[in-house]
mmCIF file of the C-alpha atoms, coordinates in Angstrom:
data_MODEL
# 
_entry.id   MODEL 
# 
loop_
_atom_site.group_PDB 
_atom_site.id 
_atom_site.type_symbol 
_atom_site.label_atom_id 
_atom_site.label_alt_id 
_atom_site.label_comp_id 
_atom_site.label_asym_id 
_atom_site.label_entity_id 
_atom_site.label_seq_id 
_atom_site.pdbx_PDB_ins_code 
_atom_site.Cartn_x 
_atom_site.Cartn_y 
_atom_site.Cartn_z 
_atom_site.occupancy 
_atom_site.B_iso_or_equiv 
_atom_site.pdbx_formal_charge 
_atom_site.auth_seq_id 
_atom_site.auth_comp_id 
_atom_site.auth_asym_id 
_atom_site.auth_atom_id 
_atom_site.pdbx_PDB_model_num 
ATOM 1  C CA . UNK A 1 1  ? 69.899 124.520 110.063 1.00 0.00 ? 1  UNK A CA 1 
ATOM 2  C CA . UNK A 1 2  ? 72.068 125.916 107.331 1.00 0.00 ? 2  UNK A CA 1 
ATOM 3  C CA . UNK A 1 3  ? 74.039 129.205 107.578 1.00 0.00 ? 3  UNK A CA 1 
ATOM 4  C CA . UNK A 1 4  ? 72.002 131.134 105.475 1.00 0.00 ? 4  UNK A CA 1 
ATOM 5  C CA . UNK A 1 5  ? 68.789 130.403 107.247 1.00 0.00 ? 5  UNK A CA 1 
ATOM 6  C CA . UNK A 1 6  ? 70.939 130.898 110.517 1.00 0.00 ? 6  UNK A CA 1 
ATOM 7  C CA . UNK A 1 7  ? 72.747 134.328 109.296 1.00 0.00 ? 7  UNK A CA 1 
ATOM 8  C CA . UNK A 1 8  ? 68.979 135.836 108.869 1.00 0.00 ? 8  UNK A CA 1 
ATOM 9  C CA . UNK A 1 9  ? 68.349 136.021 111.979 1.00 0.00 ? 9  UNK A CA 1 
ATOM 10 C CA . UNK A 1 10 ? 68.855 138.597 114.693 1.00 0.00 ? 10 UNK A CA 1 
ATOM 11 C CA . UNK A 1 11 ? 71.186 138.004 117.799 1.00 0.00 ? 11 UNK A CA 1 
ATOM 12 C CA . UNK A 1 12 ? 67.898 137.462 120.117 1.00 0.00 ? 12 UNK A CA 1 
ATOM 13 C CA . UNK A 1 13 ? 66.951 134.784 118.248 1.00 0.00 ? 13 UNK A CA 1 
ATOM 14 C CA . UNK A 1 14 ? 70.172 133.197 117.797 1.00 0.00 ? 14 UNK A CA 1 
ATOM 15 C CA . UNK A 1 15 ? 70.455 133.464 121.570 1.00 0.00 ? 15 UNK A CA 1 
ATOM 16 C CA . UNK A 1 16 ? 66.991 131.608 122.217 1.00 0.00 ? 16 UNK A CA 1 
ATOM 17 C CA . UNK A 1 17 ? 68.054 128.918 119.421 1.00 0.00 ? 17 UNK A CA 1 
ATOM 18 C CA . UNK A 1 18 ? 71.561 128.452 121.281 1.00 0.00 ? 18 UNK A CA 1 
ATOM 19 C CA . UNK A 1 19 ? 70.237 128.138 124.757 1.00 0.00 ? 19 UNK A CA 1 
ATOM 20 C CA . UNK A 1 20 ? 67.425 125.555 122.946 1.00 0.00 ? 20 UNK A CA 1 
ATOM 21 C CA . UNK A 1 21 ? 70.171 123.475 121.368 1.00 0.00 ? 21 UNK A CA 1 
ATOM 22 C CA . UNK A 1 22 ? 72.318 123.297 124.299 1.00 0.00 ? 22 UNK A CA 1 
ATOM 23 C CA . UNK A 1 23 ? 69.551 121.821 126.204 1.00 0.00 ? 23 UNK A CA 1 
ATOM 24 C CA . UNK A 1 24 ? 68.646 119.598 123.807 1.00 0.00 ? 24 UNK A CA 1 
ATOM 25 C CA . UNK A 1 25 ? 71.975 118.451 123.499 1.00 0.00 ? 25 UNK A CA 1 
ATOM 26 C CA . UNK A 1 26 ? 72.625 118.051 127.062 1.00 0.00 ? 26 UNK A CA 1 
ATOM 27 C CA . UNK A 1 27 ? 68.934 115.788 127.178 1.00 0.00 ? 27 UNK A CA 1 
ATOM 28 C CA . UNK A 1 28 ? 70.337 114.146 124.120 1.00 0.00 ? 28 UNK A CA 1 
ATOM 29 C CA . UNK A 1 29 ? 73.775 113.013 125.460 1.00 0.00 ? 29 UNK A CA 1 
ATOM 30 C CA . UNK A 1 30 ? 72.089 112.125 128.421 1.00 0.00 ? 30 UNK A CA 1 
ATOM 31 C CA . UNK A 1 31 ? 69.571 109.460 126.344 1.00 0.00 ? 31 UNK A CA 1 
ATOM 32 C CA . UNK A 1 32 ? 72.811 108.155 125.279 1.00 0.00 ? 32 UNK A CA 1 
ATOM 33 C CA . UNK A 1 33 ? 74.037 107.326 128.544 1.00 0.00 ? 33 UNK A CA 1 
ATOM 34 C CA . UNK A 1 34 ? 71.748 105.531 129.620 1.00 0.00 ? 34 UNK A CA 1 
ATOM 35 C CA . UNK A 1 35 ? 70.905 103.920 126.788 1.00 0.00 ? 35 UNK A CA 1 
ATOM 36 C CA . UNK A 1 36 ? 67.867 105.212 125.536 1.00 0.00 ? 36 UNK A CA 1 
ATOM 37 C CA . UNK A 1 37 ? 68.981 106.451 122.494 1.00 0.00 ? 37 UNK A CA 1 
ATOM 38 C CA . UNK A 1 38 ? 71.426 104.146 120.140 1.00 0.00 ? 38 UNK A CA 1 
ATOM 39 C CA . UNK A 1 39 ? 72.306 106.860 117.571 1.00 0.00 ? 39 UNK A CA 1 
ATOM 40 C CA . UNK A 1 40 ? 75.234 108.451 118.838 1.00 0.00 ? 40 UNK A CA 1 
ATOM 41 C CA . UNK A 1 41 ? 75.500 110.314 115.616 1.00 0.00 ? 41 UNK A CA 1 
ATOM 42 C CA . UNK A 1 42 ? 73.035 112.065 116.405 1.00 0.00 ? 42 UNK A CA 1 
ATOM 43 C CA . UNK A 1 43 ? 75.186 113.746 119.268 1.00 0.00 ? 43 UNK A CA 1 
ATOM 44 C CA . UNK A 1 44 ? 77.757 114.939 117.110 1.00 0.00 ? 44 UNK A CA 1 
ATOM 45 C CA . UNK A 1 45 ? 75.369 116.456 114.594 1.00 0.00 ? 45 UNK A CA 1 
ATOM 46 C CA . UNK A 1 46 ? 74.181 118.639 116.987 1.00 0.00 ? 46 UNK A CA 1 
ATOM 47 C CA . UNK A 1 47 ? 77.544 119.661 118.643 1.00 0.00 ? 47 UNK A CA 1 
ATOM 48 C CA . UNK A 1 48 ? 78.362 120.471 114.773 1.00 0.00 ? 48 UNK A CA 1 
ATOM 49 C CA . UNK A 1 49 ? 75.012 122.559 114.862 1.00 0.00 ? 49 UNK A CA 1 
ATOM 50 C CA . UNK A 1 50 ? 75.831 124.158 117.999 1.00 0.00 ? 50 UNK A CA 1 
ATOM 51 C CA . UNK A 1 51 ? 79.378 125.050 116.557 1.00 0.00 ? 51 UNK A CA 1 
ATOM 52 C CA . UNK A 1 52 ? 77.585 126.704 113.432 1.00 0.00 ? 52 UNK A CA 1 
ATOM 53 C CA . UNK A 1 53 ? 75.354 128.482 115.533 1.00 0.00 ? 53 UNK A CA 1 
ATOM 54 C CA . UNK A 1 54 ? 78.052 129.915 117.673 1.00 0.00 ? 54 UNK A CA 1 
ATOM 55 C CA . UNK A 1 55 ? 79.926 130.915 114.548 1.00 0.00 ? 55 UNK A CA 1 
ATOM 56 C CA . UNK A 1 56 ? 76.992 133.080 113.607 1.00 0.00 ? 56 UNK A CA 1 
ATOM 57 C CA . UNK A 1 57 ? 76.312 134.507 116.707 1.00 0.00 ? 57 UNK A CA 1 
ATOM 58 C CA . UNK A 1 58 ? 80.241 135.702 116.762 1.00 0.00 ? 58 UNK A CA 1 
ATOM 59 C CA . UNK A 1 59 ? 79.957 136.835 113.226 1.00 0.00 ? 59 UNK A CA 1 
ATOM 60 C CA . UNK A 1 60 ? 76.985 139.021 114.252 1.00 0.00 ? 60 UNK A CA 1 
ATOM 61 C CA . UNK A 1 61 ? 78.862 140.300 117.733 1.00 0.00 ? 61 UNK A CA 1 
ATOM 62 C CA . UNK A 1 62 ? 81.579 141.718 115.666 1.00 0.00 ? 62 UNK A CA 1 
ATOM 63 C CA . UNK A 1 63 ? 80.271 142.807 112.743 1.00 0.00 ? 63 UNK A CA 1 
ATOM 64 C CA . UNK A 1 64 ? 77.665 145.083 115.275 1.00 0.00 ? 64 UNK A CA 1 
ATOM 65 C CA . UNK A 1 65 ? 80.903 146.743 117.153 1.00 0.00 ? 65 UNK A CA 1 
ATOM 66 C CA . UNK A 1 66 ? 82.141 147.574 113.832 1.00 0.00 ? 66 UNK A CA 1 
ATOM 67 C CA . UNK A 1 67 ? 78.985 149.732 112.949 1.00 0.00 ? 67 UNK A CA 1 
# 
């Protein structure tokens, strides 16, 4: 998801989408353990996801103390 599409949403949904992506990540490493899944790119495209996510999320956190 990009940043812009990510920065339009509130901080409930950013918390649903974070706690979504962390499970999906934690089924998708998983699938590459035990072999399931051969794409292990895919793993670190959604850690780099996650890590955009959390920026946002942080962004919005400070920026609503500040109002």
């Amino acid at each position: 998801m990009k940043m812009s599409e990510l920065r339009s949403k509130n901080k409930e949904e950013l918390a649903v989408l974070l706690k979504s992506e962390l499970t999906s990540l934690s089924e998708m490493e998983r699938n590459v353990f035990l072999g399931k899944e051969k794409n292990t790119s895919l793993v670190r495209k959604k850690r780099l996801s996650l890590a955009r996510l959390q920026t946002v999320l942080r962004e919005v956190e400070i920026v609503g103390s500040h109002e």
